[in-house]
N, C-alpha and C positions, 0 to 999 in steps of 0.2 A: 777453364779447368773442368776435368770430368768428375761428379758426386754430385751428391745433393747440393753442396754447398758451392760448386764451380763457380757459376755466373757469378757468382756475388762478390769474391774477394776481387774483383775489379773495385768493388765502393771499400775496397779496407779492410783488414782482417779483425777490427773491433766489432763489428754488426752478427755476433754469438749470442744466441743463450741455449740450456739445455734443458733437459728433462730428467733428472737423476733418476725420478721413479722408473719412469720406462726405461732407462739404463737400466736399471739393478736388475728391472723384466727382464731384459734381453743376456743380460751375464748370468741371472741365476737359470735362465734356462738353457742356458750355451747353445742359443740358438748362433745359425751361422749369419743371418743380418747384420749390417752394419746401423749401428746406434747414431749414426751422424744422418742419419734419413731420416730421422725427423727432429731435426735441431728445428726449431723456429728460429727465422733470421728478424722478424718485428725489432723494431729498434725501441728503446725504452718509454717512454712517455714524456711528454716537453716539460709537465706540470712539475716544475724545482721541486715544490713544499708537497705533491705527493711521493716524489723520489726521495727526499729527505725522510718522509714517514717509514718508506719501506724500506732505505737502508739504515736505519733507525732497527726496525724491526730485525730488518737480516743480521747484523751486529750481535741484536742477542740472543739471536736461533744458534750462530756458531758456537758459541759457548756453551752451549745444551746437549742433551741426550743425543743419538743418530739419528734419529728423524728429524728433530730439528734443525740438526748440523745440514741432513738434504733439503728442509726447508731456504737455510741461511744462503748454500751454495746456490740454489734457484738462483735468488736475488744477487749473488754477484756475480751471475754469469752473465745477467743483463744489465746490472748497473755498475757504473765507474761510481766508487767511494775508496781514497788510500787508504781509509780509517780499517779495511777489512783487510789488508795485505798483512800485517802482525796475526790474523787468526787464522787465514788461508794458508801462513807456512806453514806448520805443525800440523794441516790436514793433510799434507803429501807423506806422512809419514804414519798414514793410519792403512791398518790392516784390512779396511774393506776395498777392494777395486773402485766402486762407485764412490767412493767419498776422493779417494786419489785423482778419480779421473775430474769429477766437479770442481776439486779443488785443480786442480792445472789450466781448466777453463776458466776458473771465474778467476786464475792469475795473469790468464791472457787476455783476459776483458780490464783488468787492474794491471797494468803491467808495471814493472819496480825493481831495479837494478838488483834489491836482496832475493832475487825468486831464481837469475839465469842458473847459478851454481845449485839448488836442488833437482831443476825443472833437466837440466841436464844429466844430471843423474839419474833422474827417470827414465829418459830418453835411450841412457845406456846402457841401464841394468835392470829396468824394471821389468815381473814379470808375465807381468801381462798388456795382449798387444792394445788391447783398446787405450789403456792409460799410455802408454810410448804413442800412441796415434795420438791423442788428444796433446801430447808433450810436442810432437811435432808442429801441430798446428800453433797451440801459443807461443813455440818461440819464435814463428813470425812477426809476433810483436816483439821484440829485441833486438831491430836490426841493428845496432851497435855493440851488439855482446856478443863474444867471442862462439857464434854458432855455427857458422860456416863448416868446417871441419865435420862436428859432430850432424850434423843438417845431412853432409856429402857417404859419411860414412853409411848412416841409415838406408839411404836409398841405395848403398851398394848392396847392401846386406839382412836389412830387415824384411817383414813377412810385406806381402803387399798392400794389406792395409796400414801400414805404419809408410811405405814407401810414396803410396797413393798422397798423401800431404807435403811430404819433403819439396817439391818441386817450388810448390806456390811459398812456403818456408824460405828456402834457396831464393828465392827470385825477390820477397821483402828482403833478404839481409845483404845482396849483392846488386841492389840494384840503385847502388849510392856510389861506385866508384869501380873505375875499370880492374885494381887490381882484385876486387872479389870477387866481379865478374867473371873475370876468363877463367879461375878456377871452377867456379859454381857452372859454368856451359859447358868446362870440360866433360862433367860428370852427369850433366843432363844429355849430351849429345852421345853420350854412352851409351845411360839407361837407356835413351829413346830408339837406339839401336840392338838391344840384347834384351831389354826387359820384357817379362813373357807374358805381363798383364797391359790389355789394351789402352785400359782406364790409367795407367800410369805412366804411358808412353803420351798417352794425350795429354796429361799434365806437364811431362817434361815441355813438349810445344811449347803452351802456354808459356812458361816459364821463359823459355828461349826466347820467346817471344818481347816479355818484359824488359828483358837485359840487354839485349841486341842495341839499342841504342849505345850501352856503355862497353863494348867491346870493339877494338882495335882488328884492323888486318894482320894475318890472314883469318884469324879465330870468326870475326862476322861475315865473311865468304864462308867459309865453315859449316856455321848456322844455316846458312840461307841453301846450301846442298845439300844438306839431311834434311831441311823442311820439303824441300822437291822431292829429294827420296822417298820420305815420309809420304807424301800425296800422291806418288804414283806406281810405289810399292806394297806399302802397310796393306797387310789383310784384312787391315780391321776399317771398316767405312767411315767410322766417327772420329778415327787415328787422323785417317785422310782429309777428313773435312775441314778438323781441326789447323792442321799443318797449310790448308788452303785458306781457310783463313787468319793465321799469321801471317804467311807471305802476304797477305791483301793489304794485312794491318800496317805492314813496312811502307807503303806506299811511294815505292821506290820505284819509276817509270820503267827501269831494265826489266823490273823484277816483274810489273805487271804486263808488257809488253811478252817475255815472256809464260806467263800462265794465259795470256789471251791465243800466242800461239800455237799453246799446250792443245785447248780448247779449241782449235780452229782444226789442227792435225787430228782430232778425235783420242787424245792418250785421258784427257778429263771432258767430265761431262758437265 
């Protein structure tokens, strides 16, 4: 996937935490950066009994005034404790952007069947794109709740940083059974053909990529002609590379026999 955070959701979409401060930096100055550039991906620390102290701590930051409450959401963006899922819902419903948006990350790092019914309402109403972005990305963690739908419509429609996460979303929640599959490729093999951001048509790949195992004919023929399409049309180089390697990833002998004699006739380099 294309962001800061691409390479990584290959190791699983739990390895989050965030920065609420630098959030709040980046929304109270409506700068146009994207606040997912510097998530740090560090995974938490192995030590139990100092994770027990700090979600200990973070527990009673959320209870407290708003800085502490961005104190509390730090710690569960990087730590797993259900004990903070009861204080992290009533933070989806608070009037600052930055506390909504911490609060949807540190639900996607805690993930808990009472979150998909808010987390989805954010995704569809809420008003601002950073918090629907970050709504995107945790409900990759539910791939057994009914996201599908709401996953497919986003990326038809939302801005493209909301659209930019949909993919790798899509590709956790369909990539457990063909029938969610062929939907969720329909609508990547779309985007990856109409959508006007580079970085989002390379996500779709990726995506296509993941599922392609659990898709039937003709739908994975399908696939695998818009990935060629993809690498010897797309204007965009990183579109291409991408798309070149999915097909690699398929490691299908027609398929590689093919791009070797893409590469022999000079159409790839």
């Amino acid at each position: 996937m294309t962001d800061a955070l691409g390479p990584q959701r290959n190791q699983g979409l739990a390895n989050l935490s965030i920065d609420p401060d630098l959030l709040a930096q980046e929304l109270a100055a409506e700068e146009s950066g994207d606040p997912l550039d510097s998530i740090d991906l560090d995974d938490a620390p192995d030590d139990s009994l100092e994770a027990a102290r700090i979600c200990d701590e973070g527990l009673s930051l959320l209870s407290q005034g708003h800085e502490q409450r961005l104190q509390g959401l730090r710690v569960f963006c990087e730590y797993r404790d259900p004990r903070a899922v009861p204080l992290l819902l009533p933070l989806l419903q608070r009037s600052c952007p930055v506390e909504r948006m911490s609060a949807v990350y540190a639900l996607g790092r805690n993930p808990s069947p009472p979150a998909v019914e808010p987390l989805l309402q954010l995704l569809q109403g809420d008003s601002n794109a950073y918090v629907r972005k970050a709504t995107a990305w945790s409900l990759g963690n539910f791939p057994d709740a009914p996201i599908l739908n709401p996953l497919i419509k986003a990326l038809q429609v939302d801005v493209a940083a909301v659209r930019l996460w949909c993919p790798g979303s899509l590709a956790e929640a369909a990539s457990r059974s063909p029938a969610k599959a062929d939907p969720a490729a329909g609508q990547l093999l779309l985007s990856l053909r109409i959508d006007s951001e580079p970085a989002v048509r390379s996500n779709c790949i990726w995506a296509l990529g993941r599922l392609v195992d659990q898709l039937v004919e003709p739908r994975r023929q399908e696939v695998v002609e818009a990935l060629v399409e993809a690498l010897l049309h797309d204007g965009e180089p990183s579109v291409r590379d991408e798309a070149r390697t999915a097909l690699e990833q398929l490691e299908d002998p027609v398929i590689l026999n093919r791009l070797q004699t893409l590469l022999d006739d000079g159409f790839i380099s």
